[in-house]
ZAROKOL-94638 format. One record per residue: y, z, x of N, C-alpha, C in turn; residue in three letters. Coordinates in steps of 0.05 Angstrom, whole numbers, plus 5000, padded with zeros to 4 digits. Atoms other than C-alpha are relative to their C-alpha. Layout:
atom n.yy->Y | n.zz->Z | n.xx->X | ca.yy->Y | ca.zz->Z | ca.xx->X | c.yy->Y | c.zz->Z | c.xx->X | residuo->Ala
...
This chain:
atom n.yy->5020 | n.zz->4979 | n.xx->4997 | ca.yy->5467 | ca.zz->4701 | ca.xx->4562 | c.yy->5009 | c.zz->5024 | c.xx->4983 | residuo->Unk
atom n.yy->4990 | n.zz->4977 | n.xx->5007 | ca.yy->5465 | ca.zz->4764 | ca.xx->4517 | c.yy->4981 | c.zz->5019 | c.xx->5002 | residuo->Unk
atom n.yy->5015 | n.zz->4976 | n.xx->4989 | ca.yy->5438 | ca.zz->4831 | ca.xx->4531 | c.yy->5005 | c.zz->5010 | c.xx->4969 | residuo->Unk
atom n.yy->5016 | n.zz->4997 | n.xx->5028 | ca.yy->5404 | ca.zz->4860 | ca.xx->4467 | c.yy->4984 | c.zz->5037 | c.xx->5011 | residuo->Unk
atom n.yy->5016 | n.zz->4963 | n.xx->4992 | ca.yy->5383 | ca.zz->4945 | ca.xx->4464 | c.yy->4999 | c.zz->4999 | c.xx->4969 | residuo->Unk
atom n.yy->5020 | n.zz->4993 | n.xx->5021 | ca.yy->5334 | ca.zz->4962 | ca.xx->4406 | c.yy->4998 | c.zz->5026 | c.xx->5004 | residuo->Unk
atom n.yy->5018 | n.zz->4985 | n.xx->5001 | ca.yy->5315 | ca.zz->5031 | ca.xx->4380 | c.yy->4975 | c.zz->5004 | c.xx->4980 | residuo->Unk
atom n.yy->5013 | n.zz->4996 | n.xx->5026 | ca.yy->5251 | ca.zz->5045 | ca.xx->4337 | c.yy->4991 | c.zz->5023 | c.xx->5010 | residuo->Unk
atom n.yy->5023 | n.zz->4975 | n.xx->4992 | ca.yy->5209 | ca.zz->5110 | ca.xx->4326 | c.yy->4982 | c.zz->4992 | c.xx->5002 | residuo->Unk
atom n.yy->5027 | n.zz->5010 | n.xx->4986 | ca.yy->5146 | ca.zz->5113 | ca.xx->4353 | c.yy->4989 | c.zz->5028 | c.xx->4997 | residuo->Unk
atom n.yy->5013 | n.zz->4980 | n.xx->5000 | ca.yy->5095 | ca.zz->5157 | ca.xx->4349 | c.yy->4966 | c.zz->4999 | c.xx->5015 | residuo->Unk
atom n.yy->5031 | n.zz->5004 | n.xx->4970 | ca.yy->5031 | ca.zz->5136 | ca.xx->4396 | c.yy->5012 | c.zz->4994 | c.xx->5028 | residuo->Unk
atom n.yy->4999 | n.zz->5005 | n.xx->4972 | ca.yy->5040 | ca.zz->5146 | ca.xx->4470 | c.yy->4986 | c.zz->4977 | c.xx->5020 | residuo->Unk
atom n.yy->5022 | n.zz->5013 | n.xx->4979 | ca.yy->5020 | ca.zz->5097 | ca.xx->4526 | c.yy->5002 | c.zz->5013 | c.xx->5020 | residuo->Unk
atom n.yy->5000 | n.zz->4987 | n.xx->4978 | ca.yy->4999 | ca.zz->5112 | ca.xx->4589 | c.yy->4996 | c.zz->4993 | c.xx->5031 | residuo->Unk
atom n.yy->4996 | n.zz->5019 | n.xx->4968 | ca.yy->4998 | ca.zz->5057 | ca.xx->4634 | c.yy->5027 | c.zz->4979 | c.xx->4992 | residuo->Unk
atom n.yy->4976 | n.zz->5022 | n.xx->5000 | ca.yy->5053 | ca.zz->5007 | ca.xx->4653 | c.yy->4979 | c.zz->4978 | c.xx->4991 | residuo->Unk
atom n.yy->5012 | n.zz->5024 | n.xx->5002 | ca.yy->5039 | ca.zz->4933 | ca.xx->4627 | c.yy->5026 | c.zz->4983 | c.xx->4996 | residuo->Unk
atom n.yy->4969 | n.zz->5018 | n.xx->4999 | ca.yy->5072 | ca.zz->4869 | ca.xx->4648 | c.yy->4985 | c.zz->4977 | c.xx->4988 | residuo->Unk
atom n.yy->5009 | n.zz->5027 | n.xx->5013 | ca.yy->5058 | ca.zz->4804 | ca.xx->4605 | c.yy->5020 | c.zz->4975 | c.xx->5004 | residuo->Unk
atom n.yy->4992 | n.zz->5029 | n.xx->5005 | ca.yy->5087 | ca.zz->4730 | ca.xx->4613 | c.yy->5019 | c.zz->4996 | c.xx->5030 | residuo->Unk
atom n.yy->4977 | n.zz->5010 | n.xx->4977 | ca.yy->5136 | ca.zz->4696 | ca.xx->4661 | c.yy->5027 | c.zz->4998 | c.xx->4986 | residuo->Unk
atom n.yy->4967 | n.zz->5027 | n.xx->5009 | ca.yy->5213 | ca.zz->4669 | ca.xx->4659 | c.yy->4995 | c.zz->4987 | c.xx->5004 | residuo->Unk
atom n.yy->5002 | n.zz->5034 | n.xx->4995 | ca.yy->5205 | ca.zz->4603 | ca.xx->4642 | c.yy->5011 | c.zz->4990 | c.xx->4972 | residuo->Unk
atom n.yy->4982 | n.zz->5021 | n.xx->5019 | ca.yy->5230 | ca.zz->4549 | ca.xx->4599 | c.yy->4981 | c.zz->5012 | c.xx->4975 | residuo->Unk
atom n.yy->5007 | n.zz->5002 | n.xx->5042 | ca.yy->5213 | ca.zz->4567 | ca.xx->4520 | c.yy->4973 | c.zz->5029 | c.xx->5016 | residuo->Unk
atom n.yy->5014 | n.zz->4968 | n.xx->5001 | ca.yy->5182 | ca.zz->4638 | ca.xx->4549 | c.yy->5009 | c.zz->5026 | c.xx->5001 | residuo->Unk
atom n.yy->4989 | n.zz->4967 | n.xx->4993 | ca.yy->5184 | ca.zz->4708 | ca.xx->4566 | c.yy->4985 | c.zz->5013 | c.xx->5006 | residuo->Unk
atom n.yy->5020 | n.zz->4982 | n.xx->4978 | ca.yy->5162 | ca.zz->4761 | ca.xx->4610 | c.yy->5001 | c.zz->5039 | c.xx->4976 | residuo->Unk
atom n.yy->4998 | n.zz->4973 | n.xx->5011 | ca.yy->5150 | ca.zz->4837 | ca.xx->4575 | c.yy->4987 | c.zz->5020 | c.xx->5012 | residuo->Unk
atom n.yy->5006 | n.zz->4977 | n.xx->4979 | ca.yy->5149 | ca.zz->4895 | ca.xx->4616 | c.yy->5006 | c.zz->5030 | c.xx->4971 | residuo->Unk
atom n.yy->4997 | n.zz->4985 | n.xx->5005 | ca.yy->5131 | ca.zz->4955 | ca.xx->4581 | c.yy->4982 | c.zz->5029 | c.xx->5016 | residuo->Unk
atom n.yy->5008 | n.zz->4971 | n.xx->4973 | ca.yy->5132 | ca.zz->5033 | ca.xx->4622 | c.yy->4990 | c.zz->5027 | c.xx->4967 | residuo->Unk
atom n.yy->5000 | n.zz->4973 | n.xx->5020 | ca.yy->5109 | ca.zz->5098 | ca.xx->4583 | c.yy->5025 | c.zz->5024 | c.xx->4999 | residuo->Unk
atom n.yy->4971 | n.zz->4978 | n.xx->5000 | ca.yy->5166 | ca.zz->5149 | ca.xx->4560 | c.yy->4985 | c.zz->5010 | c.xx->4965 | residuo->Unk
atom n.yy->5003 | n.zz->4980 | n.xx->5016 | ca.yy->5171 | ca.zz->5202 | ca.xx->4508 | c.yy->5024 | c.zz->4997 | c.xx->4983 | residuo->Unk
atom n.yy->4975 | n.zz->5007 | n.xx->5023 | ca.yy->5210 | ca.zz->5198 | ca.xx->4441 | c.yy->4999 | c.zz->4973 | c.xx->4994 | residuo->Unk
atom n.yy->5005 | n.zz->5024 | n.xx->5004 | ca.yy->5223 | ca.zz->5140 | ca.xx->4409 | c.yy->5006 | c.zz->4972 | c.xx->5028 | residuo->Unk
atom n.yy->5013 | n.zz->5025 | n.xx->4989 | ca.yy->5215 | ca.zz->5063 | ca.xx->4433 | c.yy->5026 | c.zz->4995 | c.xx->5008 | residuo->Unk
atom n.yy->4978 | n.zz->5018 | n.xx->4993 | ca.yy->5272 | ca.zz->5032 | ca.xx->4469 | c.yy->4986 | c.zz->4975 | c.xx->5011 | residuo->Unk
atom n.yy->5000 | n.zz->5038 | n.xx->4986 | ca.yy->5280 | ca.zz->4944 | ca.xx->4485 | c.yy->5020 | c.zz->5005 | c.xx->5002 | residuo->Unk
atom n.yy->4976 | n.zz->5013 | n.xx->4983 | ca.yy->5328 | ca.zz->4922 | ca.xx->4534 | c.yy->4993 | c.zz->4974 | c.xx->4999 | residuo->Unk
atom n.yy->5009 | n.zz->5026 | n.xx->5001 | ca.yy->5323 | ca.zz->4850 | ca.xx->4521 | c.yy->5025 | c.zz->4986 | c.xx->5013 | residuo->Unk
atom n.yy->4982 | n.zz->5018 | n.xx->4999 | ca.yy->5361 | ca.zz->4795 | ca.xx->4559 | c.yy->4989 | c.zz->4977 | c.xx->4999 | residuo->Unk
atom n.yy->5014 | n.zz->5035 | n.xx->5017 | ca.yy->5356 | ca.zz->4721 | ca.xx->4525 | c.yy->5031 | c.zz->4982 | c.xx->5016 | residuo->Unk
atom n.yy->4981 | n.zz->5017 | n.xx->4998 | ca.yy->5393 | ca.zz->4667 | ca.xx->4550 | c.yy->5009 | c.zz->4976 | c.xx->4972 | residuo->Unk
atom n.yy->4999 | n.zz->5013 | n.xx->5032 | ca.yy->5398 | ca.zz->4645 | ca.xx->4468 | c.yy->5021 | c.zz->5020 | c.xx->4989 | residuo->Unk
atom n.yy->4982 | n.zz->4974 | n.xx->5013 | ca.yy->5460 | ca.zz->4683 | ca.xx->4444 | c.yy->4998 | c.zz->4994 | c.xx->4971 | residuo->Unk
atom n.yy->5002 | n.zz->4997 | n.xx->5028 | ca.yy->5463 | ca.zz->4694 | ca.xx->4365 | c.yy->4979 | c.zz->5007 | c.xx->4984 | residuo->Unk
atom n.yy->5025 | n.zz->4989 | n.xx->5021 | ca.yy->5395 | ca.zz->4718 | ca.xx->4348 | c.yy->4996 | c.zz->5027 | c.xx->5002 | residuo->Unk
atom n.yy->5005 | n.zz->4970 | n.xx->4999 | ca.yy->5402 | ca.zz->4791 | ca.xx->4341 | c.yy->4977 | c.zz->5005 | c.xx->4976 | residuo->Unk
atom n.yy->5021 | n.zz->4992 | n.xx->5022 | ca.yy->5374 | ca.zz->4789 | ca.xx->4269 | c.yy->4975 | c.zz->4990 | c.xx->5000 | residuo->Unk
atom n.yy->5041 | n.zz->5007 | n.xx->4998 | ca.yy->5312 | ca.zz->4742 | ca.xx->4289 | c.yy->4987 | c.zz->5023 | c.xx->5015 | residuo->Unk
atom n.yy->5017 | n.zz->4977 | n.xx->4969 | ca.yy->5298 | ca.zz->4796 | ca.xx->4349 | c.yy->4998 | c.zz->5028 | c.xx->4973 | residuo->Unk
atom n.yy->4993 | n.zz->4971 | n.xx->5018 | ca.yy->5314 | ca.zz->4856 | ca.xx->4299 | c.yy->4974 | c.zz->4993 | c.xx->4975 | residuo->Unk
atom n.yy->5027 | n.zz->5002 | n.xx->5025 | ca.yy->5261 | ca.zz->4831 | ca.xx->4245 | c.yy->4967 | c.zz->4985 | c.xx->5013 | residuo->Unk
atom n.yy->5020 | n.zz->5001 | n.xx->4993 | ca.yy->5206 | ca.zz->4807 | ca.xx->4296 | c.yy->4991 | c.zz->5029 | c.xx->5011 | residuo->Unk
atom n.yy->5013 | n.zz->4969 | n.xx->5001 | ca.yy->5209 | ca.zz->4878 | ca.xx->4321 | c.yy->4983 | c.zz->5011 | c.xx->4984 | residuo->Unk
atom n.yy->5014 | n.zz->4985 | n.xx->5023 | ca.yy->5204 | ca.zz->4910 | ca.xx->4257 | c.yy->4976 | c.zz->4995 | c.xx->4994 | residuo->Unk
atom n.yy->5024 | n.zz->5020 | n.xx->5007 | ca.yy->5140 | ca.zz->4865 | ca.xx->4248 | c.yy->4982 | c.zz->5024 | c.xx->5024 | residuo->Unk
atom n.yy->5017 | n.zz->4987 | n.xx->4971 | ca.yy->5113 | ca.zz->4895 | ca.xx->4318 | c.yy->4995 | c.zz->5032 | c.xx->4998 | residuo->Unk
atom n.yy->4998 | n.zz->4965 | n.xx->4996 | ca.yy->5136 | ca.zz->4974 | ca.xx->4311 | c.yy->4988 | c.zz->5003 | c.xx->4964 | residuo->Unk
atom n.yy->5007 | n.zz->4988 | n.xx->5025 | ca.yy->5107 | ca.zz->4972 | ca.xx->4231 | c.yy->4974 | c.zz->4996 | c.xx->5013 | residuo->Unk
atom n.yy->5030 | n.zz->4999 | n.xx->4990 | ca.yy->5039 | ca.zz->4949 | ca.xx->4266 | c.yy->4983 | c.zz->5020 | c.xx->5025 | residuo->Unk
atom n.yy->4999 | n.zz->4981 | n.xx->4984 | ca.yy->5050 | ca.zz->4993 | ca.xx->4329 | c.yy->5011 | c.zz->5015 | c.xx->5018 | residuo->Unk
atom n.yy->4971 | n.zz->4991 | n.xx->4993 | ca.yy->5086 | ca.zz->5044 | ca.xx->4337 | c.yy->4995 | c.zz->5010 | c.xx->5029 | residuo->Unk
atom n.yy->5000 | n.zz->4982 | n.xx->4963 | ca.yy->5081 | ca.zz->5064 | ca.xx->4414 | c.yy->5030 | c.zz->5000 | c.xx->5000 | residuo->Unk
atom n.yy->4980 | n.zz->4986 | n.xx->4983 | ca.yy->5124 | ca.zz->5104 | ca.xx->4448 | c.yy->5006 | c.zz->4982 | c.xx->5031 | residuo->Unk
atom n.yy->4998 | n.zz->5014 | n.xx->4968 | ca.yy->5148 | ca.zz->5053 | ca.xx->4510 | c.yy->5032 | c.zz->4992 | c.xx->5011 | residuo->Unk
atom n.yy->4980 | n.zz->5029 | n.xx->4990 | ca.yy->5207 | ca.zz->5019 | ca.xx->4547 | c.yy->4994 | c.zz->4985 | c.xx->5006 | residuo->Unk
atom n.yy->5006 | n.zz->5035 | n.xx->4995 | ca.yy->5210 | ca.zz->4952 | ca.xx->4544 | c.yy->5024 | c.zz->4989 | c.xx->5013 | residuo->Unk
atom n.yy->4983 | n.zz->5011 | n.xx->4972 | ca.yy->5241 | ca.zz->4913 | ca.xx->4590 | c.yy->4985 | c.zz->4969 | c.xx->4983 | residuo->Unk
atom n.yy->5011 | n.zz->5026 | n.xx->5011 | ca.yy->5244 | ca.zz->4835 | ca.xx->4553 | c.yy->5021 | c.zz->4984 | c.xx->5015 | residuo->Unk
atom n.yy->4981 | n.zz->5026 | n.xx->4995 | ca.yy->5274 | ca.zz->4778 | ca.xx->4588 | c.yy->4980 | c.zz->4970 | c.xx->4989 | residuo->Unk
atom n.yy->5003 | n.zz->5025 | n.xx->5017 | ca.yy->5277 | ca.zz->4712 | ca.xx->4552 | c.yy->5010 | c.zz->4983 | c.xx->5004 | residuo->Unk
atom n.yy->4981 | n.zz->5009 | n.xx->4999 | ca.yy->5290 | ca.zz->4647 | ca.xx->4561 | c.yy->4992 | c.zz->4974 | c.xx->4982 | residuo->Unk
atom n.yy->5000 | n.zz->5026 | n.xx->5017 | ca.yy->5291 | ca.zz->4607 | ca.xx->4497 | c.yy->4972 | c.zz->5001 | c.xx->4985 | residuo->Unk
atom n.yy->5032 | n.zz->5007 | n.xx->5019 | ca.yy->5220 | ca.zz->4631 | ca.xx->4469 | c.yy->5004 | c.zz->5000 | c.xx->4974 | residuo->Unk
atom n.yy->4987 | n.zz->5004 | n.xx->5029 | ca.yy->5214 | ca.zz->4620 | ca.xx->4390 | c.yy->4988 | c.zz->5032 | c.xx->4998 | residuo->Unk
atom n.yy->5016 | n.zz->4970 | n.xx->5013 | ca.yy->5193 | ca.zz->4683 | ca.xx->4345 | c.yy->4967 | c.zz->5002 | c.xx->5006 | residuo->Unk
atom n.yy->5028 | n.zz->5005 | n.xx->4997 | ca.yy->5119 | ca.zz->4656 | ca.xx->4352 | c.yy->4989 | c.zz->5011 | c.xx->5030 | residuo->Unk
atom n.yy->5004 | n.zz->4994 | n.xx->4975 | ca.yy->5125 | ca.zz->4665 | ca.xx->4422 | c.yy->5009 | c.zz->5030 | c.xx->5001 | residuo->Unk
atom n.yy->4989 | n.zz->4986 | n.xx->5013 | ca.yy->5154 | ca.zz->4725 | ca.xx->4419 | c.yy->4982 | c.zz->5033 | c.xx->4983 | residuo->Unk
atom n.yy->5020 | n.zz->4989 | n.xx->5010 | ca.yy->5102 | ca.zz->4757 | ca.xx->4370 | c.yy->4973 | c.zz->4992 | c.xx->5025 | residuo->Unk
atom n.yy->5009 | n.zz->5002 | n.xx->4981 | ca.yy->5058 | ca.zz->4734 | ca.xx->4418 | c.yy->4992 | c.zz->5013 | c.xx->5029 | residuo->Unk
atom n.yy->4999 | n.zz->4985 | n.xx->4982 | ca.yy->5073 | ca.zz->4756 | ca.xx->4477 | c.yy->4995 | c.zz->5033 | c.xx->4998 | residuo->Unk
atom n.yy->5006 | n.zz->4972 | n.xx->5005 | ca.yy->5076 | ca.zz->4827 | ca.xx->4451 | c.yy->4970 | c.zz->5012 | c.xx->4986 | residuo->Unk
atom n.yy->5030 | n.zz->5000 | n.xx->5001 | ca.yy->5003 | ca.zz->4824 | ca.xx->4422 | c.yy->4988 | c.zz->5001 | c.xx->5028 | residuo->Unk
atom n.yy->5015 | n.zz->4998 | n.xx->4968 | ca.yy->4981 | ca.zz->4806 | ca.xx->4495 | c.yy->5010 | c.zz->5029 | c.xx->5009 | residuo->Unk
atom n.yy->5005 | n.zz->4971 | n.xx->4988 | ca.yy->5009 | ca.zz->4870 | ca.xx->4518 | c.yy->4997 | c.zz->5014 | c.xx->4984 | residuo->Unk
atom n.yy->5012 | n.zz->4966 | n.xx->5010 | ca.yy->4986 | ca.zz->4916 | ca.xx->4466 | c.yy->4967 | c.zz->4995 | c.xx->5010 | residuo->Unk
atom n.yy->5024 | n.zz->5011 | n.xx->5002 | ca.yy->4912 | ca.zz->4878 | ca.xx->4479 | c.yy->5000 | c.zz->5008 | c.xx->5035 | residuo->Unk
atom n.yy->5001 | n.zz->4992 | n.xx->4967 | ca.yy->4932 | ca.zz->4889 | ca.xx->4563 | c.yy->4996 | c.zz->5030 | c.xx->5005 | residuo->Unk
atom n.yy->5006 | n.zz->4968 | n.xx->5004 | ca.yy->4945 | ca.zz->4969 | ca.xx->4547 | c.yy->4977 | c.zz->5005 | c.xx->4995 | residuo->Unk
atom n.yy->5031 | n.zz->4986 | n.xx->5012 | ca.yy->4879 | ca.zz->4979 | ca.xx->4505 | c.yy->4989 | c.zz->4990 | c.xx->5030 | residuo->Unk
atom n.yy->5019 | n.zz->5011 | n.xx->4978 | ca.yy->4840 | ca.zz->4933 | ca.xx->4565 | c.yy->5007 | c.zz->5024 | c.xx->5024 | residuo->Unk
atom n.yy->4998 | n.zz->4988 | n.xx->4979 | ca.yy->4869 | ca.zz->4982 | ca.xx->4619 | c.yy->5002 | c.zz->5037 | c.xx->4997 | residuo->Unk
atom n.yy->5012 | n.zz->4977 | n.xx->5009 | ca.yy->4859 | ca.zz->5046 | ca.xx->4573 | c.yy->4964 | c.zz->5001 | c.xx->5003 | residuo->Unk
């Protein structure tokens, strides 16, 4: 198991909590709260050695949208697909509950 902390800047606020997915086999659950300043992920994966896959699916996510959130990612074994994924559903859960 390795525990994984991300920063990016951000510059659009949210303003509701949103929780997307489960722990389960080849998934992941993403909890993100509203905060001020840039973006922190707390990720824990039970896949040790992919810092740089997690570090360049970010970048992918915070060049498309930059909110201001904590994230809260537990993982267990999803691919990048999943991954990108999941984090679409909660920017698509935010707008729905804006």
């Amino acid at each position: 198991m390795e525990k994984l902390h991300f920063t990016f800047k951000a510059t659009q606020p949210i303003t509701h909590p949103v929780h997307i997915g489960v722990v389960a086999s080849g998934d992941l659950e993403v909890i993100m709260r509203p905060t001020t300043g840039d973006s922190e992920l707390d990720i824990v994966t039970g896949s040790d050695g992919f810092h740089d896959v997690w570090q360049h699916v970010l970048e992918r996510f915070f060049d498309r949208y930059p909110i201001q959130a904590k994230f809260e990612i537990n993982d267990f074994g999803a691919t990048p697909g999943v991954v990108n994924l999941r984090l679409t559903q909660a920017m698509e859960a935010l707008k729905d509950a804006q």
